[in-house]
N, C-alpha and C positions, 0 to 999 in steps of 0.2 A: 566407509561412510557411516555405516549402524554404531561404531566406535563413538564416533564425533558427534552423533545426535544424543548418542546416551550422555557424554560429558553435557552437553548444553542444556538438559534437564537435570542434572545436580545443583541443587542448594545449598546455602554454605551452613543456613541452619533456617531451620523453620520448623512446628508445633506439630504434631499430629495431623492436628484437627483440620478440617475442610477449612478455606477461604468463604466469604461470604458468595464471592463470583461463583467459584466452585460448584457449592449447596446451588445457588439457581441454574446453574451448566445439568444439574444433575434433576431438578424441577422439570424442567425445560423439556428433557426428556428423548434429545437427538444425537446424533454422532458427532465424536468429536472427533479432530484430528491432531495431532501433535509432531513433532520434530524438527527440522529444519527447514523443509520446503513440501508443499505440493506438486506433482508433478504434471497434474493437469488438472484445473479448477472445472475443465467444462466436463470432464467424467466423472469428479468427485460421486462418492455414492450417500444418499443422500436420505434420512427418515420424514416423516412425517413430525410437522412441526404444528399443535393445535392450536398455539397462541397463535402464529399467524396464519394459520390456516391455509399453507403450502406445505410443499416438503423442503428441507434444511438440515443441514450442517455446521457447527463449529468448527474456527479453524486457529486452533492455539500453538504458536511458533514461537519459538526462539526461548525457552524457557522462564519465560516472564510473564507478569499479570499488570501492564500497565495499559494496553490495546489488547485488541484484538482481532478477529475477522470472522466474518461468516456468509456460505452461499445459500441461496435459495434458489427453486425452478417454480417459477408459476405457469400452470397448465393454461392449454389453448385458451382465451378465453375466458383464462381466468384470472382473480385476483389476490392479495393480502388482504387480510380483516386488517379495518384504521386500528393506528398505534398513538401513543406518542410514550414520549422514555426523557429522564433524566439524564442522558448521557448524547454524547458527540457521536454520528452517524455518516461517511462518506460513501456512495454508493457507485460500482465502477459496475455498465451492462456488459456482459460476456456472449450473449448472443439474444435475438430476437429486437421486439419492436413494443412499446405501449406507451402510457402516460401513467402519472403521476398525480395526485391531487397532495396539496398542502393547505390548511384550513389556520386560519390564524381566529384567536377568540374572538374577535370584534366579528367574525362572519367573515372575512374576507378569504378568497379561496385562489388561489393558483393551482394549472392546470397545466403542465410542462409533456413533450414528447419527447420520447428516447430513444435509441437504438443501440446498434452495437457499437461499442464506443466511448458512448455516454458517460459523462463523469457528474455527479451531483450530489449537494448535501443537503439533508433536512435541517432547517434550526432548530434549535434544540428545545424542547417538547411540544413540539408541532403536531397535529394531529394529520397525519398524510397514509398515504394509499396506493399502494404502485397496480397496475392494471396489465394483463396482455392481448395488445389489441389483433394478433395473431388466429388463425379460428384453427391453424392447422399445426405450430409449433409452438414449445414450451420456448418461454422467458428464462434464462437464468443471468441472476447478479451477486455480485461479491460488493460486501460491505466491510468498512475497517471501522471501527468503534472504540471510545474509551470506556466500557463496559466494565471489563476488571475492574480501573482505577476508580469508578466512580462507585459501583457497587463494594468494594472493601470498604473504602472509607466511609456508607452512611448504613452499609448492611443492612436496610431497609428495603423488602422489595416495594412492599405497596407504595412508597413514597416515590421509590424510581418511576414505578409503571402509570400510577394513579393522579399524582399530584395535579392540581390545574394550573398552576402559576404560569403566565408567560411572561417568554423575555423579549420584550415589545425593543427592547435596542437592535433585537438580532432580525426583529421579522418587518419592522418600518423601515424595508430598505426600496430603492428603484425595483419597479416591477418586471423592467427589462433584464432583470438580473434572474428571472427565472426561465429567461426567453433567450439565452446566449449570450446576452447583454451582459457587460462591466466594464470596469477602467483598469490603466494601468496604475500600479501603485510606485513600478519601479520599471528600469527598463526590462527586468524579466519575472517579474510578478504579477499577474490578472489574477483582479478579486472580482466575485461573479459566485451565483447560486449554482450554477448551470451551463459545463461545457456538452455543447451538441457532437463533437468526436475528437476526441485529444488524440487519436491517427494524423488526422490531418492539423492537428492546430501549430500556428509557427513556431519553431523555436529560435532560439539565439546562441551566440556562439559562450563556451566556457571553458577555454583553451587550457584554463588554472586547472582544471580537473583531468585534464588530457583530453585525446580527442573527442570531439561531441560538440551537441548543441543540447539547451534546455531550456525551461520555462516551470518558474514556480506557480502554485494557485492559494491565494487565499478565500476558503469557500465559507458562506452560509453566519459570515462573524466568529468560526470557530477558532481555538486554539490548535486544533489540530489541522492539518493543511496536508499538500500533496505536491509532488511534483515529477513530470518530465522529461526524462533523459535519453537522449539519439546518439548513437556512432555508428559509424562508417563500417564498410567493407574492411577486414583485414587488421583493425586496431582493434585496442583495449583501454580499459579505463584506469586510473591507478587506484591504486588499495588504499582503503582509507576507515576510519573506525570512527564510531558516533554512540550514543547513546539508546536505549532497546528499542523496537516496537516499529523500525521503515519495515512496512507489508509491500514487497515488490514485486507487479503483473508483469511478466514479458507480453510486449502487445504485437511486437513485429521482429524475424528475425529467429538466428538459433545461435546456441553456444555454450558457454558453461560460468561458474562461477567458482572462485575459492574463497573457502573462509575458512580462519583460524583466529586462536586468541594468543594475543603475544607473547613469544617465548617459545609457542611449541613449534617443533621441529617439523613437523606434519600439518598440511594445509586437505584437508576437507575439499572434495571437487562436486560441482550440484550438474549436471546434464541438462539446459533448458532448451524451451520454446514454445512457441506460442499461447498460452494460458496457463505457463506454470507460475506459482507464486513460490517467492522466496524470502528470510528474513535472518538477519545477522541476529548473533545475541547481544546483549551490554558488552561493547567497546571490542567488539571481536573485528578483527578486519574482514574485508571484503573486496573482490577484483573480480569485473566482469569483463568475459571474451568473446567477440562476435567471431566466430569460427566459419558463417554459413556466407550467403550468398549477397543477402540484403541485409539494408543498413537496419541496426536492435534499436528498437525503441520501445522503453518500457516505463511505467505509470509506479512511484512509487507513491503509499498512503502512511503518513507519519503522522508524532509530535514535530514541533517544529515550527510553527508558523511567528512570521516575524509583526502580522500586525496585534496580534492579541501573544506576546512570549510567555512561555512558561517558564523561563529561566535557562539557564546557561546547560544543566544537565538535558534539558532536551533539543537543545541548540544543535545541528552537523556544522562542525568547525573542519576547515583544510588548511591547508598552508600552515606558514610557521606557529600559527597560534593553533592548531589541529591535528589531527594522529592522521596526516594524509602521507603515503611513502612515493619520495619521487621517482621515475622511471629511472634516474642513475644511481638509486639507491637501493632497489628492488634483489630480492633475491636471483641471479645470475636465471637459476631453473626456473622462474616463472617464463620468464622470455622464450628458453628454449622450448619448453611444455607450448607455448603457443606459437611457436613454428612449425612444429610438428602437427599439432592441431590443422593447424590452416592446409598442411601442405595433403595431408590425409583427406580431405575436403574438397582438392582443386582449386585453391583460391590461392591469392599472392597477401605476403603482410605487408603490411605499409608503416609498420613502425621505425623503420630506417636503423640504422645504428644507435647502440643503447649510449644515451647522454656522458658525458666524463661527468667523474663525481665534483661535487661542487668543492672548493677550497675555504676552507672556512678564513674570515678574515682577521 
């Protein structure tokens, strides 16, 4: 696996010199993380962070600077220093309980509570505030951010951190949209500020993916968006390859992942469960196995979102028009690599026999 992490931080070519993201990673002044996956976000080890005034972490995966992610722990009790940022902010809770303030310039202030579970995003340069109303445990959350992409392109900190402008499109929305509240946009699309536990929220079936159920989220008016994904006892999911920068939570469940980049011989295997994060690189496949007991259901944080698009390169395409590999077209050994899994485990597969291969017409 050290093999395959080292290839996915090679570039084909780049300057010396620091990124502008980079220089502020290094401002900033905290730990960063790099490679393929985390293997547990709620032990990650964590510095002191003075901007916000918690302790925190970076978490730079997949060897790319278009997203990113970062945790924080806020003590009993305690809080972040208000912020607000030029850039796109999704926030997923990993454990504890508190609220949130978001201040829009007209004076107007929403007041949101979370736990663990919690999915939410700030608009974008909101002035907000996360709080822990706990007196005896620490808060900690994971955030995915366009932070790279936005800091390369204007390499400006103080306009990032400072500027006043609001985007009064993003923040004149229903107020019930910070309170749980939203709509459907599609039969499996909720747009909403504010999910109270994507554990329990329903999903729907996506049988084109293989087994599973899911639900996408468009949050807060962003470009970037999140979504969803559940399978059963003894299945898996098929391999499929997108574009950089899906941050993905295991939220329920255990198993493992493969990923590789097409062509090589050798697939990469990642061990998860319950709060590890994981993240493919540009156009590298990927295939998730629930190997354990209960059904994986895991939270991914992307580009992507379909009501505000960034274009076709941050699009996840499947099927004919997408690099998704059908289960009769699969390498023969993944199949067997997850029977063997399952049977090591005590569990039964339920993949049935592998598909015949399609006949082209």
């Amino acid at each position: 696996m050290e093999e395959v992490q080292q290839q996915q931080q090679k570039r084909s070519w780049r300057s010396e010199a620091k990124t502008a993201y980079e220089e502020w990673q290094v401002e900033e002044g905290i730990p960063r993380y790099s490679g393929s996956y985390i293997e547990n976000l709620n032990t990650l080890e964590l510095g002191n962070w003075a901007r916000k005034g918690v302790k925190g972490g970076f978490v730079n995966l997949a060897g790319q600077e278009l997203d990113d992610a970062y945790v924080v722990e806020i003590p009993p009790k305690g809080q972040t220093k208000p912020e607000h940022h030029m850039f796109e902010e999704m926030v997923y809770v990993l454990s504890g309980r508190g609220t949130t303030t978001v201040t829009q310039a007209d004076g107007v202030r929403h007041i949101f509570e979370w736990g663990r579970g919690s999915l939410f995003a700030i608009p974008l340069n909101s002035i907000h505030q996360d709080f822990n109303s706990d007196g005896s445990n620490p808060a900690r959350l994971v955030a995915v951010t366009d932070a790279p992409l936005v800091h390369n392109l204007f390499h400006n900190t103080d306009f990032l951190l400072n500027d006043s402008f609001q985007f009064k499109d993003r923040l004149n929305v229903d107020p019930e949209r910070y309170n749980g509240g939203g709509k459907f946009l599609a039969p499996k699309r909720w747009e909403t500020n504010f999910v109270p536990d994507v554990l329990k929220f329903k999903l729907f079936d996506q049988s084109e993916r293989g087994a599973g159920t899911s639900v996408s989220f468009e949050l807060a008016e962003n470009t970037m968006a999140a979504h969803i994904s559940e399978f059963p006892v003894g299945t898996y999911k098929k391999a499929h390859a997108h574009g950089p920068g899906a941050h993905i939570i295991i939220l329920s469940g255990k198993g493992y992942s493969l990923m590789w980049k097409k062509g090589d011989k050798e697939k990469g295997r990642y061990d998860w469960h319950v709060g590890t994060m994981i993240s493919p690189s540009d156009r590298w496949y990927h295939q998730h196995f629930n190997t354990g007991s209960e059904p994986v259901r895991y939270l991914a944080l992307r580009f992507g979102g379909n009501k505000h698009p960034m274009g076709s390169g941050f699009i996840m395409e499947y099927g004919e028009n997408g690099d998704q590999i059908e289960y009769e077209d699969e390498d023969p050994e993944v199949r067997r690599m997850f029977e063997e899994e399952v049977r090591k485990n005590g569990a039964v597969s339920k993949m049935g026999a592998v598909p015949s291969r399609k006949l082209n017409s």
